[in-house]
Backbone as CSV, one residue per row, in Angstrom:
resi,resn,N_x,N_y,N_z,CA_x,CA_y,CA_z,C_x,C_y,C_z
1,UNK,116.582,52.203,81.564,115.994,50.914,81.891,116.100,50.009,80.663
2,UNK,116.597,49.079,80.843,116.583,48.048,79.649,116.096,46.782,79.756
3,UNK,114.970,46.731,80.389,113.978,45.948,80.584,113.114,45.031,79.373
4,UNK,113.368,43.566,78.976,111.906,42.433,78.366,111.431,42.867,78.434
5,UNK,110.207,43.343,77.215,108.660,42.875,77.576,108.207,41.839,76.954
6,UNK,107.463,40.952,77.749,107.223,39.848,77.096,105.660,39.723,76.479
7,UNK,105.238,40.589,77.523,103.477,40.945,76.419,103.267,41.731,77.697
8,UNK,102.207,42.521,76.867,101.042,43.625,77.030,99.997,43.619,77.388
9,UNK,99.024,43.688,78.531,97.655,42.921,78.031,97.296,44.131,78.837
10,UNK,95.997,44.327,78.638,94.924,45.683,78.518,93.743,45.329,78.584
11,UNK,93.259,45.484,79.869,91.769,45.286,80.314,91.339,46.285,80.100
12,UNK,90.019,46.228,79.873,88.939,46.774,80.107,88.094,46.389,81.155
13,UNK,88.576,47.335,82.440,87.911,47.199,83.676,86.956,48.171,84.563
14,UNK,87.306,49.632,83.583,86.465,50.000,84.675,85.714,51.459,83.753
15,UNK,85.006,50.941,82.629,84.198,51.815,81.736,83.472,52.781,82.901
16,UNK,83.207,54.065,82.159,82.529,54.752,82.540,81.252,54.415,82.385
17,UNK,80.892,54.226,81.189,79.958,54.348,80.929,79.153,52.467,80.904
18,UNK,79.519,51.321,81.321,79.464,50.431,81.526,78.708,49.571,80.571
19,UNK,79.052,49.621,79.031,78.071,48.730,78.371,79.005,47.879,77.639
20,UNK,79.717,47.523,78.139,80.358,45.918,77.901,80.140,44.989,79.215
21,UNK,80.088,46.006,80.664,80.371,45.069,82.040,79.785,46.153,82.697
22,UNK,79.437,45.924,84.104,79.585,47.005,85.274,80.986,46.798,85.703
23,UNK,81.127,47.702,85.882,82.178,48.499,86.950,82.748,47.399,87.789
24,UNK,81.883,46.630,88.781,82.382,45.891,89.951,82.531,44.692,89.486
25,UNK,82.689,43.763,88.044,82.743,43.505,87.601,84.377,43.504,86.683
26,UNK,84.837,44.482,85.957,85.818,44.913,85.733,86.658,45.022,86.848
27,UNK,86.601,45.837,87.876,87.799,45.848,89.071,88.156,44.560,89.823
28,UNK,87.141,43.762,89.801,87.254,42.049,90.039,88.396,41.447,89.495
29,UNK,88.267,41.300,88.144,89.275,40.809,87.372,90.266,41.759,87.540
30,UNK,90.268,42.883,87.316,91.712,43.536,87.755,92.319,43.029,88.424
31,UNK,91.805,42.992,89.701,92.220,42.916,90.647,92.914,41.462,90.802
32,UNK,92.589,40.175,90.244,93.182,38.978,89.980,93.814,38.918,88.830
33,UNK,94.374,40.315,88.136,95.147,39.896,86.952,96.791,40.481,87.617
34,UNK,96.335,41.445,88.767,97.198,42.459,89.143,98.182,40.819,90.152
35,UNK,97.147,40.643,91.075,97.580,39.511,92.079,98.307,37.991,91.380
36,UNK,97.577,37.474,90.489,97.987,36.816,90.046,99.412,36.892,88.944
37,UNK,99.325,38.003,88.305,101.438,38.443,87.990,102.217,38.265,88.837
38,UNK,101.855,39.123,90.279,102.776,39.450,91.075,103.138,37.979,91.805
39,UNK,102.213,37.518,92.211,102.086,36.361,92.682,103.350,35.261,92.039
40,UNK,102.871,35.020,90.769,104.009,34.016,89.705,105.055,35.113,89.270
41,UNK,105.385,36.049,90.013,106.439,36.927,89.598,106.963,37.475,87.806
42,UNK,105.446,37.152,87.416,105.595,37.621,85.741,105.765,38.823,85.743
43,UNK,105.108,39.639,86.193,105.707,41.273,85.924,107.197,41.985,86.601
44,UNK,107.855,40.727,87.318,109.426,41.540,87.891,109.922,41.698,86.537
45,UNK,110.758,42.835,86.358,111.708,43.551,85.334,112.954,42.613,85.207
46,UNK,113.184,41.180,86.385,114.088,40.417,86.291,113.750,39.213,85.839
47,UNK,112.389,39.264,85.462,112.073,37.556,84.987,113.275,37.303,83.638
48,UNK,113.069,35.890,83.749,114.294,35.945,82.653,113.589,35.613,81.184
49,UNK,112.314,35.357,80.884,111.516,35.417,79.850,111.241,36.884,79.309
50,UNK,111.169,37.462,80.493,110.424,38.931,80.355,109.414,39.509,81.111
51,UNK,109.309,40.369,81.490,108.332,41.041,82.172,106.661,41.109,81.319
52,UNK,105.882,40.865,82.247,104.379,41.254,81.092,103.761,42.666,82.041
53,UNK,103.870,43.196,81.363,102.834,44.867,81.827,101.692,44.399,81.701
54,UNK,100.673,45.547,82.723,99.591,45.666,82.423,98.937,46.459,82.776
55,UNK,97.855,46.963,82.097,97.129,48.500,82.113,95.821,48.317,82.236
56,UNK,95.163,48.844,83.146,93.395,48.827,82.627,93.059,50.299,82.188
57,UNK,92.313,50.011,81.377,91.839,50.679,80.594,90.083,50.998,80.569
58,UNK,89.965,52.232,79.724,88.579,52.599,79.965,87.620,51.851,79.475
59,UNK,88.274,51.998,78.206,87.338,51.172,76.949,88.273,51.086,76.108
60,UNK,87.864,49.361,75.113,88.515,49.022,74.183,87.618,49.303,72.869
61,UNK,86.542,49.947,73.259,85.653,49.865,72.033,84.885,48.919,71.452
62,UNK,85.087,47.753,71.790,84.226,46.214,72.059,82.617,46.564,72.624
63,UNK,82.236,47.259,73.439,81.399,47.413,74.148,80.119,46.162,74.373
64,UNK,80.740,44.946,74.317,80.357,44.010,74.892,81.159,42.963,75.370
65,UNK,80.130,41.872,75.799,80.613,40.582,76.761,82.116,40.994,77.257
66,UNK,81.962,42.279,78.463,83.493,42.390,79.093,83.480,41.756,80.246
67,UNK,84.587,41.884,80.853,85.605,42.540,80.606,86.025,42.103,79.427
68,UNK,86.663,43.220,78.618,87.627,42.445,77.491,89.174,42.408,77.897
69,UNK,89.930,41.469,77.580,91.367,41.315,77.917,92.080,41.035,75.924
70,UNK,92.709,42.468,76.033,93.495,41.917,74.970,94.991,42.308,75.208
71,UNK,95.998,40.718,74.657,97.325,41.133,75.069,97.978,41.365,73.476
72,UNK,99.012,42.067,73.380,99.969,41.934,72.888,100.922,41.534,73.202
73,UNK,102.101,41.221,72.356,102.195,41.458,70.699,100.949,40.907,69.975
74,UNK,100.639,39.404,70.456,99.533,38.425,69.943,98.363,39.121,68.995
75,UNK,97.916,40.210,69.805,96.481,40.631,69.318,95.780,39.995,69.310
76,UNK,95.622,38.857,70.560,94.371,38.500,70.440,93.065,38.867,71.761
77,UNK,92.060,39.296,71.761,91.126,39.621,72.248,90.146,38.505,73.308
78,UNK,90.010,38.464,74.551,89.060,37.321,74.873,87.696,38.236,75.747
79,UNK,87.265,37.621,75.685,85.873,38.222,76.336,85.160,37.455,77.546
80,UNK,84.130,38.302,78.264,83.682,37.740,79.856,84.999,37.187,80.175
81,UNK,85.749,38.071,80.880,87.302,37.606,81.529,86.843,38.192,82.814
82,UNK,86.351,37.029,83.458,86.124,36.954,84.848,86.990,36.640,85.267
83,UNK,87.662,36.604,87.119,88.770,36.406,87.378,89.291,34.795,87.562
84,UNK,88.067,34.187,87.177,88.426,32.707,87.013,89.047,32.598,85.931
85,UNK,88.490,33.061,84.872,88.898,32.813,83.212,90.143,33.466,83.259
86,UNK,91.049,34.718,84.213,92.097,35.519,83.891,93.112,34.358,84.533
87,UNK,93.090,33.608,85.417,93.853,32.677,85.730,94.297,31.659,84.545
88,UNK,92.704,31.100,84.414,93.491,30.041,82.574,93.764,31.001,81.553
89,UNK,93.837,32.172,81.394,94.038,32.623,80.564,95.663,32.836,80.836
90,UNK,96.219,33.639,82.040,97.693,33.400,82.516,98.407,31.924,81.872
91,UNK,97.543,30.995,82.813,98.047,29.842,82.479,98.552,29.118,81.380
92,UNK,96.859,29.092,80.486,97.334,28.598,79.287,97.737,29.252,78.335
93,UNK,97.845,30.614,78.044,98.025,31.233,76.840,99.394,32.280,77.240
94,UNK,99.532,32.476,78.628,101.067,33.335,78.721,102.285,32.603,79.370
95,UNK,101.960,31.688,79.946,102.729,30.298,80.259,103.228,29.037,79.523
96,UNK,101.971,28.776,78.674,102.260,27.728,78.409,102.113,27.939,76.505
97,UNK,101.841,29.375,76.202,101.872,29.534,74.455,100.887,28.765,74.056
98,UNK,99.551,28.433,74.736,98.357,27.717,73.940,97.004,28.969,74.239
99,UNK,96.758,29.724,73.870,95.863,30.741,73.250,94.526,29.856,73.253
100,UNK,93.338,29.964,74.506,92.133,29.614,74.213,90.977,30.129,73.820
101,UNK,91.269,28.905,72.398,90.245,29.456,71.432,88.865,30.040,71.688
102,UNK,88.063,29.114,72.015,86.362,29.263,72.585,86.687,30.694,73.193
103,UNK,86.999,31.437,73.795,87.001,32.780,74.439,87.334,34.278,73.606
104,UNK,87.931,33.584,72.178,88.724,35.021,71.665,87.741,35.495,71.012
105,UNK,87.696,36.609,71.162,86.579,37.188,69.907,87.039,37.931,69.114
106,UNK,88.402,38.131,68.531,89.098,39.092,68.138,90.672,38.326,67.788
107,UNK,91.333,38.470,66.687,92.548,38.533,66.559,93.628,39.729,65.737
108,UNK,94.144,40.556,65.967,94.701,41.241,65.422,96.626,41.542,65.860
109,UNK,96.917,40.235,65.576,98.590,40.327,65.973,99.193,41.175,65.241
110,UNK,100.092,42.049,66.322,100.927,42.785,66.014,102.073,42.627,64.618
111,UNK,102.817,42.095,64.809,103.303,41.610,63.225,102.816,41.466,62.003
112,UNK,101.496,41.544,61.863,100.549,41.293,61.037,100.260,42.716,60.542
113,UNK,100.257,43.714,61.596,99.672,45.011,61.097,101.553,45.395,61.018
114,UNK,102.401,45.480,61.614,103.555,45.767,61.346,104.079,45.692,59.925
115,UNK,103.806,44.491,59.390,104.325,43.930,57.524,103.402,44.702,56.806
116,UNK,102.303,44.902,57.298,100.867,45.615,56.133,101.456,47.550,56.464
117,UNK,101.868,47.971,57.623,102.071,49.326,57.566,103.362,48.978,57.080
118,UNK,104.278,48.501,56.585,105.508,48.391,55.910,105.247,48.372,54.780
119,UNK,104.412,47.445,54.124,103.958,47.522,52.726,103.258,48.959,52.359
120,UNK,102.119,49.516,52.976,101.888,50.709,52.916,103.196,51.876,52.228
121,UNK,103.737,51.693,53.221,105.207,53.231,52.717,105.941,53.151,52.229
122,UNK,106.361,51.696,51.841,107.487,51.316,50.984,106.454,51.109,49.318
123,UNK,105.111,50.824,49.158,104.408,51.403,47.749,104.558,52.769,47.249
């Protein structure tokens, strides 16, 4: 398979143990992050930008204001990603490359830790 990826993003939807969100809560937004790809055809393996995956997950370790949605490469983190907020979040930040601020609670881009574990092994 020689498939784009064009980003990563990783909910936190459906904790066991529920102390970022409940449960029905998390599968909500799933469930409009899943519909809404397929929908704008972002996750076909033929988009010509790239495909965006996506995974839910147990826990991000945040264990608050969830769901949490964090995509890569970006690394950036947003929080209470209700399935209203997963729409502008599609919109403005995987469409249109404008990342909204007021929501992130977290930044840790990939490239960033990539140059620092490079510096690491090459000292």
């Amino acid at each position: 398979m020689n498939t784009k990826v064009r980003y990563h993003l990783l909910l936190c939807a459906s904790s066991k143990k529920q102390l970022c969100c409940k449960s029905t809560q998390g599968i909500k937004s799933w469930e409009r992050l899943k519909n809404i790809l397929k929908n704008l055809n972002l996750d076909s393996p033929n988009h010509p930008k790239g495909m965006i995956l996506r995974s839910k997950v147990d826990c991000l370790r945040v264990c608050k204001s969830g769901p949490i949605l964090l995509i890569w490469p970006d690394g950036i983190w947003y929080e209470n990603v209700s399935p209203k907020r997963i729409d502008a979040i599609i919109t403005n930040h995987l469409i249109k490359g404008n990342p909204i601020k007021e929501w992130i609670i977290k930044e840790t881009p990939l490239a960033s830790f990539t140059k620092e574990l490079r510096t690491r092994t090459t000292s």
